[in-house]
Jmol script that loads the backbone (N, CA, C; Angstrom):
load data "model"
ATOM      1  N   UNK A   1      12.172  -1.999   1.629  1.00  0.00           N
ATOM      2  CA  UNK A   1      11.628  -0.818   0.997  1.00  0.00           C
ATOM      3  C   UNK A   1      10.219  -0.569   1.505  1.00  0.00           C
ATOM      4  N   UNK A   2       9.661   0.742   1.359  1.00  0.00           N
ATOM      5  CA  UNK A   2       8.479   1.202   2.041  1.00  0.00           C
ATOM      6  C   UNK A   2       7.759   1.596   0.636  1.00  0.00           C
ATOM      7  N   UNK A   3       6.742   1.010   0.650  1.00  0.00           N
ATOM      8  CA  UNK A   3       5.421   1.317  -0.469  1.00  0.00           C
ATOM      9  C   UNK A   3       4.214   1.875  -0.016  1.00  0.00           C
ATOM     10  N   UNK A   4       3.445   2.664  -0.501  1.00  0.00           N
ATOM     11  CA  UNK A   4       3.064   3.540  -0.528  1.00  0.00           C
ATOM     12  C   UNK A   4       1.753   2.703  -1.444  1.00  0.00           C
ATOM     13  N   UNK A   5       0.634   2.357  -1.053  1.00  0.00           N
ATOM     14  CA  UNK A   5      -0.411   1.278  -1.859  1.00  0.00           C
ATOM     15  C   UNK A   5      -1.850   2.029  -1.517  1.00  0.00           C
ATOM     16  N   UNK A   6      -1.938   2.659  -2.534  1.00  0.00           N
ATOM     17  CA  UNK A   6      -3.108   3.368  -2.454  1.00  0.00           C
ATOM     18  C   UNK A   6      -4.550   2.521  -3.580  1.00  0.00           C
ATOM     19  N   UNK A   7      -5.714   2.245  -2.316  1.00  0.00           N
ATOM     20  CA  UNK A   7      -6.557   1.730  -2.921  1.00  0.00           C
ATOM     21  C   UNK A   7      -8.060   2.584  -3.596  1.00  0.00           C
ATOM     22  N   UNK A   8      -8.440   2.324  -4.115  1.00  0.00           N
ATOM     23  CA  UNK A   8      -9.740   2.705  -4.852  1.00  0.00           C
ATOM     24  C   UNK A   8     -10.945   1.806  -5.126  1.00  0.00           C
ATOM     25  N   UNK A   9     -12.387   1.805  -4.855  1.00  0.00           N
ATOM     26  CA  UNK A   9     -13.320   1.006  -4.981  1.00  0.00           C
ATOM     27  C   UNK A   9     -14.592   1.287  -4.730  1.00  0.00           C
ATOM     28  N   UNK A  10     -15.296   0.386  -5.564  1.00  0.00           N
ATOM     29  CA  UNK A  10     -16.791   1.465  -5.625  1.00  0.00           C
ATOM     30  C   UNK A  10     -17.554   0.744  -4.424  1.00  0.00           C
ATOM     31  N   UNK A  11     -18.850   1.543  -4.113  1.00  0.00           N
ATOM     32  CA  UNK A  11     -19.837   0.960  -3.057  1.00  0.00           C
ATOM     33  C   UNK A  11     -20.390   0.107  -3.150  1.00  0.00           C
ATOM     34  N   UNK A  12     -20.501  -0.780  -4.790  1.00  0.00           N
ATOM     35  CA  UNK A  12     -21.275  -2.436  -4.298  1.00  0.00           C
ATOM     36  C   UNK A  12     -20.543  -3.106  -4.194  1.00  0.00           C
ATOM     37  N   UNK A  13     -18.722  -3.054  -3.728  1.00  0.00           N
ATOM     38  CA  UNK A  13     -17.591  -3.999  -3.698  1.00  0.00           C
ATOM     39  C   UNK A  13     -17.223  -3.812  -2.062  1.00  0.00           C
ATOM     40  N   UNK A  14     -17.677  -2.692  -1.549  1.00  0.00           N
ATOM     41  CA  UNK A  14     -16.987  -2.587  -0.281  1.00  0.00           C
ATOM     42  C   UNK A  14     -17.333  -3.312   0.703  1.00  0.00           C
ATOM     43  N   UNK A  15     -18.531  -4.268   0.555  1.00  0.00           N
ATOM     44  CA  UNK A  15     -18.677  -5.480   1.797  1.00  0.00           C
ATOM     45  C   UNK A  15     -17.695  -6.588   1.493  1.00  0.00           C
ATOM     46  N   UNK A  16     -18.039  -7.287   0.104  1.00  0.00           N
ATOM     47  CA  UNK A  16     -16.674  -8.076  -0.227  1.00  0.00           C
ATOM     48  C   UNK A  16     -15.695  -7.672   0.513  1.00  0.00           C
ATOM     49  N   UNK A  17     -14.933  -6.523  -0.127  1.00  0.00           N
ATOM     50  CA  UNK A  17     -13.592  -6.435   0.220  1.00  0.00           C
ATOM     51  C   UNK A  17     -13.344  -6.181   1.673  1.00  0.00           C
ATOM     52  N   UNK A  18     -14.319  -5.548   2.106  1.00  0.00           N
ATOM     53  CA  UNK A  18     -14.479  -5.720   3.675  1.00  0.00           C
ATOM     54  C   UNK A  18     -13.793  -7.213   4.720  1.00  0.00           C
ATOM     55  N   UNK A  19     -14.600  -7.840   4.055  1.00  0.00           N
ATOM     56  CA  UNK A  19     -15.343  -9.507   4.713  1.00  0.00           C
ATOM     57  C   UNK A  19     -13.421 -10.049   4.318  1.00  0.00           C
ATOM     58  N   UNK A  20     -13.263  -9.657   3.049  1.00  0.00           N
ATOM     59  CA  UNK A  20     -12.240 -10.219   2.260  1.00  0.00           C
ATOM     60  C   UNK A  20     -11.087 -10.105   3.194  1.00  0.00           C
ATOM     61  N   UNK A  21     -10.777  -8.529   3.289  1.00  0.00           N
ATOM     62  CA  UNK A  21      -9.432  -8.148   4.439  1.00  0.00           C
ATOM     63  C   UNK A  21      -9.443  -8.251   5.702  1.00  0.00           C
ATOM     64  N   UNK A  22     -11.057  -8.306   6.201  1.00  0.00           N
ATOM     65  CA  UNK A  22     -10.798  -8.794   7.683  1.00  0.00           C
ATOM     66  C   UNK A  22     -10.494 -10.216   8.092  1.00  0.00           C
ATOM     67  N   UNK A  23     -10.668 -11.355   7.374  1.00  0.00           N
ATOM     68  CA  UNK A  23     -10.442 -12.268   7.794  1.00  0.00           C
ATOM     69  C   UNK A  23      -9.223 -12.746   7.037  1.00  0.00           C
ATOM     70  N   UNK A  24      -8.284 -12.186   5.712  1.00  0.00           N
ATOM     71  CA  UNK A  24      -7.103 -12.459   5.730  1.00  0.00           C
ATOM     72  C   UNK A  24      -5.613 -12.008   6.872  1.00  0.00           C
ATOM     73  N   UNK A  25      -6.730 -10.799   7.511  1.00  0.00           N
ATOM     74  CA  UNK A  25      -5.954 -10.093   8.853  1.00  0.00           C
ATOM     75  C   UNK A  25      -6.078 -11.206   9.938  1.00  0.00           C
ATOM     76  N   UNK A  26      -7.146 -11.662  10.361  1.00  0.00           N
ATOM     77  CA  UNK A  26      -7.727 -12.085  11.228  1.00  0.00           C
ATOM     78  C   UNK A  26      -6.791 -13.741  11.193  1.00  0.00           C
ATOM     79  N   UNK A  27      -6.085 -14.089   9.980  1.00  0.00           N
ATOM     80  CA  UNK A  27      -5.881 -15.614   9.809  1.00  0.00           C
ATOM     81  C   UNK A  27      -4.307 -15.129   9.308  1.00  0.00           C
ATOM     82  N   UNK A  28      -3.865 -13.953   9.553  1.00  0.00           N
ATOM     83  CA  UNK A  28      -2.269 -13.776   9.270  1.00  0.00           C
ATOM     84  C   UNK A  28      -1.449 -14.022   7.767  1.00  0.00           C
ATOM     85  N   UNK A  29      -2.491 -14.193   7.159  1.00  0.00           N
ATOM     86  CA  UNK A  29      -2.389 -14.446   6.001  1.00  0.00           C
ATOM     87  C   UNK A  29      -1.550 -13.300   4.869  1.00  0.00           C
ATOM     88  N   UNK A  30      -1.403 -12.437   5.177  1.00  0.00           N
ATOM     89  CA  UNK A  30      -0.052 -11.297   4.960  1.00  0.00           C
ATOM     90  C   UNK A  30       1.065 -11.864   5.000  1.00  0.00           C
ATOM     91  N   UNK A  31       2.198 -11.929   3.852  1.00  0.00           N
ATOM     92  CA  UNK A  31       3.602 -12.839   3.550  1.00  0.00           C
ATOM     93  C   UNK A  31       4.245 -12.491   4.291  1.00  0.00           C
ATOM     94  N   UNK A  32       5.304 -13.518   5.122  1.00  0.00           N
ATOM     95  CA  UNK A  32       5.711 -13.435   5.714  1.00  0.00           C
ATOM     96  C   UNK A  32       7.080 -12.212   5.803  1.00  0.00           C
ATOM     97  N   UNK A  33       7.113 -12.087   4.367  1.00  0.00           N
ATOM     98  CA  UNK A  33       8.603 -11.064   4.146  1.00  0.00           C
ATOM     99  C   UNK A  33       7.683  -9.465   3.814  1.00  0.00           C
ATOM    100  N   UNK A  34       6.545  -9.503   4.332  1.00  0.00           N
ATOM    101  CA  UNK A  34       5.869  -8.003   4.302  1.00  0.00           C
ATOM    102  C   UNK A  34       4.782  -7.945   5.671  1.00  0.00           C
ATOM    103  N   UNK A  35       5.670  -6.236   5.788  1.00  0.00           N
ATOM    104  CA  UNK A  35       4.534  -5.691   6.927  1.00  0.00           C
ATOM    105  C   UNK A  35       3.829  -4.268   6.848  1.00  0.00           C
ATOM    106  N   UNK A  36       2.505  -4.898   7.521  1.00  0.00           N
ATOM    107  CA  UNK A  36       1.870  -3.640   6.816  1.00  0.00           C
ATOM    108  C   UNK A  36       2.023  -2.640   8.458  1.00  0.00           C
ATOM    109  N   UNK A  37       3.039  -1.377   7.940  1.00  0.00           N
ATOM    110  CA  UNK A  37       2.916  -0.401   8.838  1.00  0.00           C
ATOM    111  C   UNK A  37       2.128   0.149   9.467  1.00  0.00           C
ATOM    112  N   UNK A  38       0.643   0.725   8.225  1.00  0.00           N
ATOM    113  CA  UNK A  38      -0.011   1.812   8.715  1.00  0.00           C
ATOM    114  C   UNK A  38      -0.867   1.825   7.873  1.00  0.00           C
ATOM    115  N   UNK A  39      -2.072   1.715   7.881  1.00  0.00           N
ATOM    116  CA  UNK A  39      -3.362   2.409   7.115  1.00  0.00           C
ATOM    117  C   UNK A  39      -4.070   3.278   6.962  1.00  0.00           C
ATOM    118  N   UNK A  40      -4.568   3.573   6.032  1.00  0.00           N
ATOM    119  CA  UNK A  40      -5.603   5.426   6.507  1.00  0.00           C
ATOM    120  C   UNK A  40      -6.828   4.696   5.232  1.00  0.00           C
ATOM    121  N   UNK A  41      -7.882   5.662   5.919  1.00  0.00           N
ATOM    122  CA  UNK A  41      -9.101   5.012   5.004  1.00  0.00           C
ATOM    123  C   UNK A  41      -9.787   6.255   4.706  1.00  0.00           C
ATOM    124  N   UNK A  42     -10.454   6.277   3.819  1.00  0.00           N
ATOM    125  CA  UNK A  42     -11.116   7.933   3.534  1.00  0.00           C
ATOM    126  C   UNK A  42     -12.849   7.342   3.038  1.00  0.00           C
ATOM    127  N   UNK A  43     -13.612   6.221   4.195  1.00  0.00           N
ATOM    128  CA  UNK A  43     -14.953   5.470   2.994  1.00  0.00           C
ATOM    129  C   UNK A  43     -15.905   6.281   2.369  1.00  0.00           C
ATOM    130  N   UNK A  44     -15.659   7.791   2.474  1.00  0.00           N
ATOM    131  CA  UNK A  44     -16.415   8.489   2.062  1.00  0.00           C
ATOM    132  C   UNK A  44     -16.343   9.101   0.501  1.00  0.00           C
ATOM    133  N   UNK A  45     -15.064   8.692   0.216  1.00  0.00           N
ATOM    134  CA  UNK A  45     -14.130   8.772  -0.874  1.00  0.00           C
ATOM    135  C   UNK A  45     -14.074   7.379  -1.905  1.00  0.00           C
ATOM    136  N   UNK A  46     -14.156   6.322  -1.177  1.00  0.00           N
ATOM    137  CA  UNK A  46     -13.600   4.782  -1.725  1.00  0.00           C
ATOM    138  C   UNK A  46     -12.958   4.825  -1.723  1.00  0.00           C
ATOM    139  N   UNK A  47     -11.813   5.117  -0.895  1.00  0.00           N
ATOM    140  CA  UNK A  47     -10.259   5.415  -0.932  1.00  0.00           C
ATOM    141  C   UNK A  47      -9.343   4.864  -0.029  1.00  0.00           C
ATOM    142  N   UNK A  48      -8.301   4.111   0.018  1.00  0.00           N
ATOM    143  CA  UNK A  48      -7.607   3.836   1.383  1.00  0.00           C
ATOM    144  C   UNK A  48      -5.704   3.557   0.958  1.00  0.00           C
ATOM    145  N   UNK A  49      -4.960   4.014   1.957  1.00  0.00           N
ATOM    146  CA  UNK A  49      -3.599   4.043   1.421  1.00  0.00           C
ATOM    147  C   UNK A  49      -2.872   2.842   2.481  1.00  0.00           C
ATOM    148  N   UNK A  50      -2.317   2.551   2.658  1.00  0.00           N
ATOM    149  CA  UNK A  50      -1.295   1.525   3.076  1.00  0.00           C
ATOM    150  C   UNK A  50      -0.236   1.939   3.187  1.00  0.00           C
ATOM    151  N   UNK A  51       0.753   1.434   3.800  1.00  0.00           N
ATOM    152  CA  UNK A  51       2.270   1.742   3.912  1.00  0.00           C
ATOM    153  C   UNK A  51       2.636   0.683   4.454  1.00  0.00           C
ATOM    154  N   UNK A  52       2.949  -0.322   3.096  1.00  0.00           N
ATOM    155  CA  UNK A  52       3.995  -1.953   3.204  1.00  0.00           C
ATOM    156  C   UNK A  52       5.325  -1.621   3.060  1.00  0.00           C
ATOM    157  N   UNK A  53       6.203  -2.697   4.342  1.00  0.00           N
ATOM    158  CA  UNK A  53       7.685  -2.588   4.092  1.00  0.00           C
ATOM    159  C   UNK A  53       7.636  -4.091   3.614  1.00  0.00           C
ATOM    160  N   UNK A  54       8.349  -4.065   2.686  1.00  0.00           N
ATOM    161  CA  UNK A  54       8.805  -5.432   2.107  1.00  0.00           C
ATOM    162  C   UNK A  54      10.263  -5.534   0.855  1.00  0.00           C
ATOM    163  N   UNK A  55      10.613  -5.950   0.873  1.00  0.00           N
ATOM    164  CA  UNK A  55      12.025  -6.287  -0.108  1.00  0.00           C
ATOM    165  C   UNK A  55      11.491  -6.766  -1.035  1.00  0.00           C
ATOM    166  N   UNK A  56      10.224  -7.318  -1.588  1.00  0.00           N
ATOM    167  CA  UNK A  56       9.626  -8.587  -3.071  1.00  0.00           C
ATOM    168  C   UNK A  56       8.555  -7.929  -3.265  1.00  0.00           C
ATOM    169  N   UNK A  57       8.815  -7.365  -4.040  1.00  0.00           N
ATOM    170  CA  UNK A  57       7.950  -6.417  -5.284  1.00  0.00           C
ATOM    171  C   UNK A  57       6.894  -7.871  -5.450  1.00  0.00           C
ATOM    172  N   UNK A  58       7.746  -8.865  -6.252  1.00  0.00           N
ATOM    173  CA  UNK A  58       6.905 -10.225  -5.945  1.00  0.00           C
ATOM    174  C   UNK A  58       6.176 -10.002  -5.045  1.00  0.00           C
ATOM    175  N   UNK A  59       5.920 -10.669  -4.146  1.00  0.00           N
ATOM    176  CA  UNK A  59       5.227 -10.621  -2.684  1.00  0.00           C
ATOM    177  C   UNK A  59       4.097  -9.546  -2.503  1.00  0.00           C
ATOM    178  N   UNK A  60       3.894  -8.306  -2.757  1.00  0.00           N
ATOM    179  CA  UNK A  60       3.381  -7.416  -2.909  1.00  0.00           C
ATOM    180  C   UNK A  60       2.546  -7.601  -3.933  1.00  0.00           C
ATOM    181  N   UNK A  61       2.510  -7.743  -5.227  1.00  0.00           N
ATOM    182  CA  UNK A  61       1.855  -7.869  -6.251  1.00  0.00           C
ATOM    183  C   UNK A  61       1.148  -9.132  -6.318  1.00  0.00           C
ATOM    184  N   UNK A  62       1.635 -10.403  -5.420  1.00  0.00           N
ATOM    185  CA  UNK A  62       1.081 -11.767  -5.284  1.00  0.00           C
ATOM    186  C   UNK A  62      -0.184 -11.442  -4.243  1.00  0.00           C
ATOM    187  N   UNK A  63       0.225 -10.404  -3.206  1.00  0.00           N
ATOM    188  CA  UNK A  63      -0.620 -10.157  -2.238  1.00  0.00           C
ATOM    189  C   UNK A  63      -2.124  -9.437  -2.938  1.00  0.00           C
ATOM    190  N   UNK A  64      -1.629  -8.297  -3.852  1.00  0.00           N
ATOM    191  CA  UNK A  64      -2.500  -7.379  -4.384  1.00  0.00           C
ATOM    192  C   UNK A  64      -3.656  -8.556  -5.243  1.00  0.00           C
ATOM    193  N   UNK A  65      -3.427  -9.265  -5.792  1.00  0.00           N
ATOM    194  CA  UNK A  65      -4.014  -9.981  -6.834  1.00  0.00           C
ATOM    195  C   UNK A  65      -5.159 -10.542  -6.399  1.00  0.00           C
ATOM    196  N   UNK A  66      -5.067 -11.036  -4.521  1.00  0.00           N
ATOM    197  CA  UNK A  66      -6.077 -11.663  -3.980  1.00  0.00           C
ATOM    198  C   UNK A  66      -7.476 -11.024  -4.014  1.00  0.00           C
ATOM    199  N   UNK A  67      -7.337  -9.383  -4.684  1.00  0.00           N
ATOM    200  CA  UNK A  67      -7.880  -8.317  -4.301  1.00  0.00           C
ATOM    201  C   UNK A  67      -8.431  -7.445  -5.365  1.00  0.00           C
ATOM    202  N   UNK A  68      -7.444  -7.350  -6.223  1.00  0.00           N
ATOM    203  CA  UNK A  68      -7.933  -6.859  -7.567  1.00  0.00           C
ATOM    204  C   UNK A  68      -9.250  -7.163  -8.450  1.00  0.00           C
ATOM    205  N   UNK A  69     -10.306  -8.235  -8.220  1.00  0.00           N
ATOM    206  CA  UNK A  69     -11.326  -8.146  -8.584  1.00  0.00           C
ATOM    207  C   UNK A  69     -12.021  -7.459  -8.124  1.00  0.00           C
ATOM    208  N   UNK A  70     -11.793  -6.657  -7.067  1.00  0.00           N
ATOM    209  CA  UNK A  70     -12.830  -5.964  -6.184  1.00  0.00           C
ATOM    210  C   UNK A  70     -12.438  -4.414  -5.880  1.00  0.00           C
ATOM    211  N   UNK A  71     -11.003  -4.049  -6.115  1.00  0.00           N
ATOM    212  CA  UNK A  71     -10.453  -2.358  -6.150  1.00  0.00           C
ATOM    213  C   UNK A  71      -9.264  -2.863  -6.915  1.00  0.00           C
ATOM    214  N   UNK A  72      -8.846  -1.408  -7.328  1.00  0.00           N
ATOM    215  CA  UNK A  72      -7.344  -0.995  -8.098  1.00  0.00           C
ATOM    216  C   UNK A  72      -6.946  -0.572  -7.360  1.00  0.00           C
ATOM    217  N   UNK A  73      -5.657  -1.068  -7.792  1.00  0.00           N
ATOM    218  CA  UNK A  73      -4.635  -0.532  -6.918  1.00  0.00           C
ATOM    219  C   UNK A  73      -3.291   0.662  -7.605  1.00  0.00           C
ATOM    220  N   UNK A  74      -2.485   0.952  -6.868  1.00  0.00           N
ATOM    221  CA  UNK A  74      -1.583   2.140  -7.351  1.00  0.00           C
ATOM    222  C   UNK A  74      -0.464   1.878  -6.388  1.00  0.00           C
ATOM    223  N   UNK A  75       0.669   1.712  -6.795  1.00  0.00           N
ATOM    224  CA  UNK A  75       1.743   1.260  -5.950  1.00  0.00           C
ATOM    225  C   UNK A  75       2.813   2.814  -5.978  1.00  0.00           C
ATOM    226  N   UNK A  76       3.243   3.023  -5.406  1.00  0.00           N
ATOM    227  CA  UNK A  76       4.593   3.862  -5.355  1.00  0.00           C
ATOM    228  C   UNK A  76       5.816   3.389  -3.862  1.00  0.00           C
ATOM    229  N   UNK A  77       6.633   3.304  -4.212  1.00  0.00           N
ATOM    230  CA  UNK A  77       7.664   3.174  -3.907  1.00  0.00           C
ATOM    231  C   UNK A  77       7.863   4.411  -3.007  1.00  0.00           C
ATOM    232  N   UNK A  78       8.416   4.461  -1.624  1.00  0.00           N
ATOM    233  CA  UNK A  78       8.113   5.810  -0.355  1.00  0.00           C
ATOM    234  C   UNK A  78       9.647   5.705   0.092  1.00  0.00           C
ATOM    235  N   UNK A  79      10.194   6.795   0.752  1.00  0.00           N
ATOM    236  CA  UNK A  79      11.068   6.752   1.525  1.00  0.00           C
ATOM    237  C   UNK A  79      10.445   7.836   2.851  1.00  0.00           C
ATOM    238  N   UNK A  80      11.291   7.545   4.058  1.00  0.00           N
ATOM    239  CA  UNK A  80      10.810   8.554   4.896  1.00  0.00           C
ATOM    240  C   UNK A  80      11.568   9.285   5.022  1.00  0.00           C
ATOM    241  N   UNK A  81      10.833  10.844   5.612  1.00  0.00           N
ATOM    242  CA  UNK A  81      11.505  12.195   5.771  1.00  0.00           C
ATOM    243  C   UNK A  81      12.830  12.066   6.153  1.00  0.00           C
ATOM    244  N   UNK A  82      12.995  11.030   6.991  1.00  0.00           N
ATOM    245  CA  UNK A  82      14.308  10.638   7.758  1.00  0.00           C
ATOM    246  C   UNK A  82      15.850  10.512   6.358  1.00  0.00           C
ATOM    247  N   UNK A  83      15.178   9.911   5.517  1.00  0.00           N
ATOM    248  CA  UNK A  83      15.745   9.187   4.442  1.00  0.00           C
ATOM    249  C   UNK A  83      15.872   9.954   3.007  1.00  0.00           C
ATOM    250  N   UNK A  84      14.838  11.629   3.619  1.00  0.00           N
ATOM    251  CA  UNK A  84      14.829  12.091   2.117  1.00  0.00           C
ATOM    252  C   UNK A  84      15.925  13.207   2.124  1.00  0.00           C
ATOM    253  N   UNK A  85      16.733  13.064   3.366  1.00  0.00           N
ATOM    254  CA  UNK A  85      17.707  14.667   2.841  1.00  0.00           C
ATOM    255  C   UNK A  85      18.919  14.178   1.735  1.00  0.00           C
ATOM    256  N   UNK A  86      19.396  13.161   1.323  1.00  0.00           N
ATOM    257  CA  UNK A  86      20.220  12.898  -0.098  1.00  0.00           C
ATOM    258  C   UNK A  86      20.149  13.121  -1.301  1.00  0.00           C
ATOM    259  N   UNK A  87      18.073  12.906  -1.218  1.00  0.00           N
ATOM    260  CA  UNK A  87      17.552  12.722  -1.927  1.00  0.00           C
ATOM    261  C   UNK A  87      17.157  14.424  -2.794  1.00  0.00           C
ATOM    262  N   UNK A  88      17.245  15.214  -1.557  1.00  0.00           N
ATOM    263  CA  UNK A  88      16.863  16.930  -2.042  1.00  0.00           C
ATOM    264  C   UNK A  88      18.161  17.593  -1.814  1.00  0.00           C
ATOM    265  N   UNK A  89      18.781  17.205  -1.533  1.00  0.00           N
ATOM    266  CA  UNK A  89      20.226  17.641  -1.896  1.00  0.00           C
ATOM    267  C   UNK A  89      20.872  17.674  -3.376  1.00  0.00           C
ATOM    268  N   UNK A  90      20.398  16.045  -3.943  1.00  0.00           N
ATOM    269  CA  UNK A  90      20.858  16.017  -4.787  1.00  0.00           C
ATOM    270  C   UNK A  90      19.673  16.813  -6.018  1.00  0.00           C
ATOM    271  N   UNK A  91      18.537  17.213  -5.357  1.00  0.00           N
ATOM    272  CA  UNK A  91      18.009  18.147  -6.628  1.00  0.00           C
ATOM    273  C   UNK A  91      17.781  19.449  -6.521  1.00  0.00           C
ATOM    274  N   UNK A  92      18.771  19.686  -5.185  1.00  0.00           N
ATOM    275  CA  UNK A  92      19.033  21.553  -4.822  1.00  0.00           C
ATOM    276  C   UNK A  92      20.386  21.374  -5.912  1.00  0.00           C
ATOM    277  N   UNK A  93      21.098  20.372  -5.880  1.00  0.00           N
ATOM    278  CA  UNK A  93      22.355  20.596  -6.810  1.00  0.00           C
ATOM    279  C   UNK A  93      22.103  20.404  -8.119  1.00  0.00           C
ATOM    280  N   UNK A  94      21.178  20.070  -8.278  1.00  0.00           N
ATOM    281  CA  UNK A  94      20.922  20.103  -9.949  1.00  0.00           C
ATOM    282  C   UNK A  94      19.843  20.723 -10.692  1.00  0.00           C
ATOM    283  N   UNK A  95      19.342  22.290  -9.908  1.00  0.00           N
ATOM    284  CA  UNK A  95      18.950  23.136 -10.067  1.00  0.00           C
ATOM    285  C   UNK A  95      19.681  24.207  -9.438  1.00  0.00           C
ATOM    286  N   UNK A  96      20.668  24.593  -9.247  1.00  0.00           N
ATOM    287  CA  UNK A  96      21.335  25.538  -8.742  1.00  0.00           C
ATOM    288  C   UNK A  96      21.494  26.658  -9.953  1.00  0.00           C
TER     289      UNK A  96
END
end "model"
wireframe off; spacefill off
backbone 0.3
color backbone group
């Protein structure tokens, strides 16, 4: 499954969390049953989104925790465009 992990955090946390994610990147330290696709960062905002594929909701939330003293987080559950025509089909048919 593809998640959708949108972060939030104020400006006296962003060296921490800085220091924090570059060297859990840097030491591979990301579970082995999750990968992180793609990032976008907005630091002008405190804002940054993610896009993890992983099967363990576990795993994800074990990951988030290392982190949560320093931003919140917001999880949603993603599918891609590829993956969404079933999905609007089935709510063109149940607004018809």
């Amino acid at each position: 499954m593809l998640f959708a992990v949108t972060v939030t955090y104020t400006s006296g946390d962003v060296g921490k969390l800085a220091q924090r994610f570059a060297k859990e990147v840097e030491e591979g330290e990301l579970s082995e049953d999750m990968t992180m696709v793609t990032r976008y960062h907005s630091p002008l905002t405190k804002w940054a989104c993610m896009i993890i594929e992983t099967d363990s909701a576990e795993s994800l939330h074990l990951w988030a925790i290392k982190y949560n003293d320093l931003a919140d987080f917001e999880v949603h559950p993603v599918v891609t465009e590829e993956k969404m025509g079933p999905v609007v089909e089935e709510v063109l048919a149940r607004h018809q």
